[in-house]
LUMPANU-841708 format. One record per atom (N, C-alpha, C, O): y, z negated, x; residue number from 1; residue in one letter. Coordinates in Angstrom, 3 decimals. Example, Ala and Ser with C-alpha at 12.3 -4.5 7.8 and 13.67 -1.06 7.14 Angstrom:
% residues 2
(node (-5.690,-7.800,13.190),1,"a")
(node (-4.500,-7.800,12.300),1,"a")
(node (-3.300,-7.800,13.200),1,"a")
(node (-3.319,-8.465,14.236),1,"a")
(node (-2.250,-7.080,12.850),2,"s")
(node (-1.060,-7.140,13.670),2,"s")
(node (0.030,-7.870,12.900),2,"s")
(node (1.138,-8.039,13.409),2,"s")
This chain:
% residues 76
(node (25.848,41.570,22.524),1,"x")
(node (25.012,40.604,21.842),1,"x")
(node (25.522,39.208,22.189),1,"x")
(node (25.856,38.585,23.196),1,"x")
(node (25.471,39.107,21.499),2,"x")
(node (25.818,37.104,21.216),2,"x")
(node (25.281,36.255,21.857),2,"x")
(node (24.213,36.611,22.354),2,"x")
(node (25.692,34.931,22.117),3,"x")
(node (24.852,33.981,22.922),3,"x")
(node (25.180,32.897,22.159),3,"x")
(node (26.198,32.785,21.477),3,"x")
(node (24.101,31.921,22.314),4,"x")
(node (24.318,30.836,21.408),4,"x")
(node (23.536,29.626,21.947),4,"x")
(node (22.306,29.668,21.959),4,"x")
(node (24.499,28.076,22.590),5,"x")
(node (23.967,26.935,23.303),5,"x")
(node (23.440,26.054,21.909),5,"x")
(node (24.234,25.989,20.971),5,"x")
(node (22.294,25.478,21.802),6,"x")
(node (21.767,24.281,21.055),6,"x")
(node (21.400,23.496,21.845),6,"x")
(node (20.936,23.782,22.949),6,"x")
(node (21.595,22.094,21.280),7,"x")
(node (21.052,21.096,22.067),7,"x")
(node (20.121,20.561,21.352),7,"x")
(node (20.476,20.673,20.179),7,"x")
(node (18.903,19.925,21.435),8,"x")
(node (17.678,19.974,21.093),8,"x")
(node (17.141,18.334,21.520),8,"x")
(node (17.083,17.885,22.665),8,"x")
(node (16.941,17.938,20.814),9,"x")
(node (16.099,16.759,21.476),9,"x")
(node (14.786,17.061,22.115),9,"x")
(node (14.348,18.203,21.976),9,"x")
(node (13.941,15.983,22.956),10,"x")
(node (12.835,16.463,23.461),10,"x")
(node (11.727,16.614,22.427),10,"x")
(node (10.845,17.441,22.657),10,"x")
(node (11.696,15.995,21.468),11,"x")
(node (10.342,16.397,20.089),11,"x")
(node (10.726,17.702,19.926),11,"x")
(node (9.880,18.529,20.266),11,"x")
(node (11.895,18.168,19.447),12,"x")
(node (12.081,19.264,18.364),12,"x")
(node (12.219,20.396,19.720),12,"x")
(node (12.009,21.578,19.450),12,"x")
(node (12.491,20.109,20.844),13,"x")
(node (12.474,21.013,22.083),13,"x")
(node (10.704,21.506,21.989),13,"x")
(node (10.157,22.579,21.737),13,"x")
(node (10.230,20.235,22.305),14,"x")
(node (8.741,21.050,22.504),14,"x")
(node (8.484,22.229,21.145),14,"x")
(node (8.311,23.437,21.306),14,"x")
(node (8.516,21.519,19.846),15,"x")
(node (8.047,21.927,18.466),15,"x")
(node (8.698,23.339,18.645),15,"x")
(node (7.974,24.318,18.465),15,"x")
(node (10.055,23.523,18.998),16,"x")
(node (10.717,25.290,19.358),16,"x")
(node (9.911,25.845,19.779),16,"x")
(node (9.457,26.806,19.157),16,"x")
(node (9.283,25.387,21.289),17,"x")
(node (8.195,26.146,22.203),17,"x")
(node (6.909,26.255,21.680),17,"x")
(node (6.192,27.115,22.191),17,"x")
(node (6.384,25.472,20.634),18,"x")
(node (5.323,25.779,20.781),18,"x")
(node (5.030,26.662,19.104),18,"x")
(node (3.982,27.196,18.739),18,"x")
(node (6.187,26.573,18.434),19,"x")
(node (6.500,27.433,17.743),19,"x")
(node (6.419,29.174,17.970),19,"x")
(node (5.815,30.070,17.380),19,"x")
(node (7.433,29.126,19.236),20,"x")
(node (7.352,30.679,19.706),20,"x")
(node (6.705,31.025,20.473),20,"x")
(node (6.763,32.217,20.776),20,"x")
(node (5.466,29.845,21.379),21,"x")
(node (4.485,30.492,21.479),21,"x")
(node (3.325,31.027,20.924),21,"x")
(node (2.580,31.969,21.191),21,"x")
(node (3.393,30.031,19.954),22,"x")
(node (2.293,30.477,18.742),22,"x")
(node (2.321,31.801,17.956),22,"x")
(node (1.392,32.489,17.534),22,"x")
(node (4.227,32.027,17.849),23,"x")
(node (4.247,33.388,17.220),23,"x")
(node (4.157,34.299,17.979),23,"x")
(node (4.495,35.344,17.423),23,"x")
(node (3.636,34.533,19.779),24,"x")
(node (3.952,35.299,20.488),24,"x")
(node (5.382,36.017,21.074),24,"x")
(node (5.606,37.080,21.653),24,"x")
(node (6.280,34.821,20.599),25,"x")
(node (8.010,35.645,20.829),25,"x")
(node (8.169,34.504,21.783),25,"x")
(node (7.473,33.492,21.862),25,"x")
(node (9.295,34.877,22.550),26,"x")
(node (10.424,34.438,23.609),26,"x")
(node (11.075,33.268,22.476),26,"x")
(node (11.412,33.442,21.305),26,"x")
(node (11.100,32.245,23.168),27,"x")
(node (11.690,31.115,22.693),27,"x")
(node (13.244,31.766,21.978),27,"x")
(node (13.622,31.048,21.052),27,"x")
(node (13.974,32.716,22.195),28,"x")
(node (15.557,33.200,21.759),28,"x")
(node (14.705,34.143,20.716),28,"x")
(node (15.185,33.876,19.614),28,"x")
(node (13.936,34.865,20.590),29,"x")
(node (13.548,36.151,19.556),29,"x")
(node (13.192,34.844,18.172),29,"x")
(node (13.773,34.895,17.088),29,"x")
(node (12.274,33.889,18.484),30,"x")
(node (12.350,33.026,17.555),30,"x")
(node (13.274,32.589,16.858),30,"x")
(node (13.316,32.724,15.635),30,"x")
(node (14.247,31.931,17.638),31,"x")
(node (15.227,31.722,16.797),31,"x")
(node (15.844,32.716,16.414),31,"x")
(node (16.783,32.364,15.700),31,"x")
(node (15.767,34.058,16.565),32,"x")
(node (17.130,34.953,15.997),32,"x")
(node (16.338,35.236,15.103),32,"x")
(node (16.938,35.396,14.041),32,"x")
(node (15.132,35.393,15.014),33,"x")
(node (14.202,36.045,13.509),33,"x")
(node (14.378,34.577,12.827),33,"x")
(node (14.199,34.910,11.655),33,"x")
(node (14.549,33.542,12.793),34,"x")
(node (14.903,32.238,11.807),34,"x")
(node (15.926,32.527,11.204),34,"x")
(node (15.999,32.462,9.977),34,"x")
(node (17.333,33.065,12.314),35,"x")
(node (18.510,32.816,11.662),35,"x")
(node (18.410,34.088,10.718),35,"x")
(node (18.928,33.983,9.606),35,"x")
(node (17.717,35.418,11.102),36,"x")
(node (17.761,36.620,10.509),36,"x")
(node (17.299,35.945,8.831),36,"x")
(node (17.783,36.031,7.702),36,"x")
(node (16.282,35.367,9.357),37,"x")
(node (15.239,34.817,7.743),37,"x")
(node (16.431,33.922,6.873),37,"x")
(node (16.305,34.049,5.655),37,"x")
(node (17.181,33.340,7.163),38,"x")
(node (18.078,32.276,6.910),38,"x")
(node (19.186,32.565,6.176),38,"x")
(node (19.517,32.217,5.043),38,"x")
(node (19.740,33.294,7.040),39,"x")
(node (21.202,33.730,6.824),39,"x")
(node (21.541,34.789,6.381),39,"x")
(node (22.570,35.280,6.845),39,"x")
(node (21.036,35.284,5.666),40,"x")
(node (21.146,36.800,5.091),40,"x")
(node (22.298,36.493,4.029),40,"x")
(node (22.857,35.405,3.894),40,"x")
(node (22.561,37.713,3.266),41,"x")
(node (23.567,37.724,2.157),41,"x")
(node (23.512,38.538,0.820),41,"x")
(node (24.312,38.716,-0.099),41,"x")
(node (22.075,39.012,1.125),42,"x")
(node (21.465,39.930,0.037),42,"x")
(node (20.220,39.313,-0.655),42,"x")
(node (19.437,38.675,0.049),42,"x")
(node (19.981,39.454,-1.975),43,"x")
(node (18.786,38.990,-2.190),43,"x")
(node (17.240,39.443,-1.472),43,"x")
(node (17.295,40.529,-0.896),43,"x")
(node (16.773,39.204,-1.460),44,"x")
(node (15.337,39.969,-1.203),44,"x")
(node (14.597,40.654,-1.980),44,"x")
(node (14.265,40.169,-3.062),44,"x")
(node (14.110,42.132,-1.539),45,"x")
(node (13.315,42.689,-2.088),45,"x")
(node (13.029,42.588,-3.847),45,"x")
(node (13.488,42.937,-4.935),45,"x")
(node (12.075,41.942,-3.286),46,"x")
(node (11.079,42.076,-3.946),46,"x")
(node (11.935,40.553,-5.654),46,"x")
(node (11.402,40.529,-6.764),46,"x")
(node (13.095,39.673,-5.319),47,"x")
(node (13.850,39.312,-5.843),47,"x")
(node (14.898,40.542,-6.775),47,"x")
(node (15.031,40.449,-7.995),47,"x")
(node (15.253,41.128,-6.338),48,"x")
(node (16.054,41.931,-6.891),48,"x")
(node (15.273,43.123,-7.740),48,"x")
(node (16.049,43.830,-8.384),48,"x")
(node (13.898,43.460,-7.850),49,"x")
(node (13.079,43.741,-8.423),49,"x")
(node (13.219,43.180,-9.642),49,"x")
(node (13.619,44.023,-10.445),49,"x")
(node (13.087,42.301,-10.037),50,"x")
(node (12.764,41.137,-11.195),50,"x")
(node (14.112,41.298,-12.008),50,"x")
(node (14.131,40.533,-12.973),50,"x")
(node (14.961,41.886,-11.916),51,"x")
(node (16.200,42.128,-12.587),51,"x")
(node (15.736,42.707,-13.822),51,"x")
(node (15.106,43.765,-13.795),51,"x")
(node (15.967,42.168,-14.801),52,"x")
(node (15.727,43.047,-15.934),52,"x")
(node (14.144,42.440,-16.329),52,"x")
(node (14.007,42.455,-17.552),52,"x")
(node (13.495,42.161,-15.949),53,"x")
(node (11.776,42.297,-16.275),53,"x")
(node (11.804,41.080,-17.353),53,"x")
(node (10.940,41.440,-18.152),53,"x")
(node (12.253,39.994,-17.762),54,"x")
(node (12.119,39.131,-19.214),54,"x")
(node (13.167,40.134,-20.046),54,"x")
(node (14.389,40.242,-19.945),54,"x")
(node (12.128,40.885,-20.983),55,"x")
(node (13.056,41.726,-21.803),55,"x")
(node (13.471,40.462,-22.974),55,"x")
(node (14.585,40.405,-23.494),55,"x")
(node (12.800,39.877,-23.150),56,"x")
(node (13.044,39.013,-24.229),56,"x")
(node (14.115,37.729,-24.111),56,"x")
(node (14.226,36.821,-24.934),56,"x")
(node (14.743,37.866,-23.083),57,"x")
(node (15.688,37.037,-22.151),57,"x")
(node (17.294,37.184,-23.171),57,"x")
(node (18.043,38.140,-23.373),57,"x")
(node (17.314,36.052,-23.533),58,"x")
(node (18.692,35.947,-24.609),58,"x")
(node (19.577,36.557,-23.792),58,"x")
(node (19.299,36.490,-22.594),58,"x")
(node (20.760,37.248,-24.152),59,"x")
(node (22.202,37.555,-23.766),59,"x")
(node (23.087,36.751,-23.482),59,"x")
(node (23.015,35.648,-24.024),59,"x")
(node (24.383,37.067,-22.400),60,"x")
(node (25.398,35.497,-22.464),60,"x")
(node (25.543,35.090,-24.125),60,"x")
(node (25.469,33.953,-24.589),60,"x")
(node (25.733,36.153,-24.751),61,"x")
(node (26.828,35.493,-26.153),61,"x")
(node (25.858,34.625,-26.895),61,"x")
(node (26.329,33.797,-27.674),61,"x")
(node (24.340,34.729,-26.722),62,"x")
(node (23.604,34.720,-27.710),62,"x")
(node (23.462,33.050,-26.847),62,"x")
(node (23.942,32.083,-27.440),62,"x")
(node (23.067,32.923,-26.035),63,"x")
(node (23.219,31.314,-24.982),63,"x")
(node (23.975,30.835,-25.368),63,"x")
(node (23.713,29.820,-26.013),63,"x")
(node (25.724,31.360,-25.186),64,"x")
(node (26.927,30.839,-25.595),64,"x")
(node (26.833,30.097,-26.787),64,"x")
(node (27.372,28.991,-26.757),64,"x")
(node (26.212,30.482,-27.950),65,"x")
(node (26.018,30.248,-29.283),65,"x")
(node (25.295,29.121,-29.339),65,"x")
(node (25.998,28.354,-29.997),65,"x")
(node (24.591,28.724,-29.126),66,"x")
(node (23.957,27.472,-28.884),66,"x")
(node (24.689,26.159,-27.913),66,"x")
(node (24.391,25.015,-28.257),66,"x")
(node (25.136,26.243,-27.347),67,"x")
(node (26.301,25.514,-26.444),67,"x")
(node (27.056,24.604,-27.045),67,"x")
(node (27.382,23.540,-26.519),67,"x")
(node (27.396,24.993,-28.250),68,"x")
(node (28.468,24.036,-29.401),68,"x")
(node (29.582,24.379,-28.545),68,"x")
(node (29.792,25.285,-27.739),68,"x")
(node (30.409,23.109,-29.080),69,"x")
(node (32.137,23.418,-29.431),69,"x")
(node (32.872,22.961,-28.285),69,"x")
(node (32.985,21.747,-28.455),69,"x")
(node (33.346,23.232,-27.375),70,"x")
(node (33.874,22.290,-26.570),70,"x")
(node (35.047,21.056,-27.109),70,"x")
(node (35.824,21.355,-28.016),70,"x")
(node (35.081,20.051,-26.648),71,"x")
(node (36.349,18.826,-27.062),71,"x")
(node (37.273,19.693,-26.978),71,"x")
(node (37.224,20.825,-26.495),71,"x")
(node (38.446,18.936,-27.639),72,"x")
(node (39.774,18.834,-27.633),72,"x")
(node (40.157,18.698,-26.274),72,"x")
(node (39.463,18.265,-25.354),72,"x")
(node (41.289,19.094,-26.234),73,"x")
(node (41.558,19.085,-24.545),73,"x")
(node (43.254,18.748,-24.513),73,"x")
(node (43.997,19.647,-24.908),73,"x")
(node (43.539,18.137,-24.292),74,"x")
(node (45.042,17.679,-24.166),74,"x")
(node (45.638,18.000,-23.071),74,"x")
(node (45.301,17.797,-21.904),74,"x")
(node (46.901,18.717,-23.678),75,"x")
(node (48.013,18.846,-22.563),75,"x")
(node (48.432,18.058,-21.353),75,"x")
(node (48.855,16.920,-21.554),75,"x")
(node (48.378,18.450,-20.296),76,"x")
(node (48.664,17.298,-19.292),76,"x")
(node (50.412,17.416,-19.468),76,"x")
(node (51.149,16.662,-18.833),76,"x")
């Protein structure tokens, strides 16, 4: 397991502590359930649910179509 130094000013030092005492965790379980909440790389749940659910949700081509023409574009 990993270790990890922050340096903290004294406001945001207390606000940590009284953060993870409030949630009942160890000042380190706090922060690793933040970074867990944070840093993920998957959508969530209950996000990836919603895939599909506006059936009435235009298609790329049909978006595309509305977009107009792009300029002329010159050779560099």
């Amino acid at each position: 397991m990993g270790q990890v130094t922050i340096y903290l000013n004294d406001k945001n030092e207390k606000r940590l502590k009284a953060a993870a005492k409030a949630a009942g965790v160890p000042v380190s379980r706090w922060v690793a359930n933040l970074v867990e909440e944070k840093a993920h790389t998957v959508w969530p749940e209950p996000v990836c649910r919603l895939a599909g659910a506006w059936q009435n949700f235009p298609d790329l081509e049909t978006i595309r179509k509305t977009e107009g023409k792009d300029s002329a574009r010159k050779m560099l």
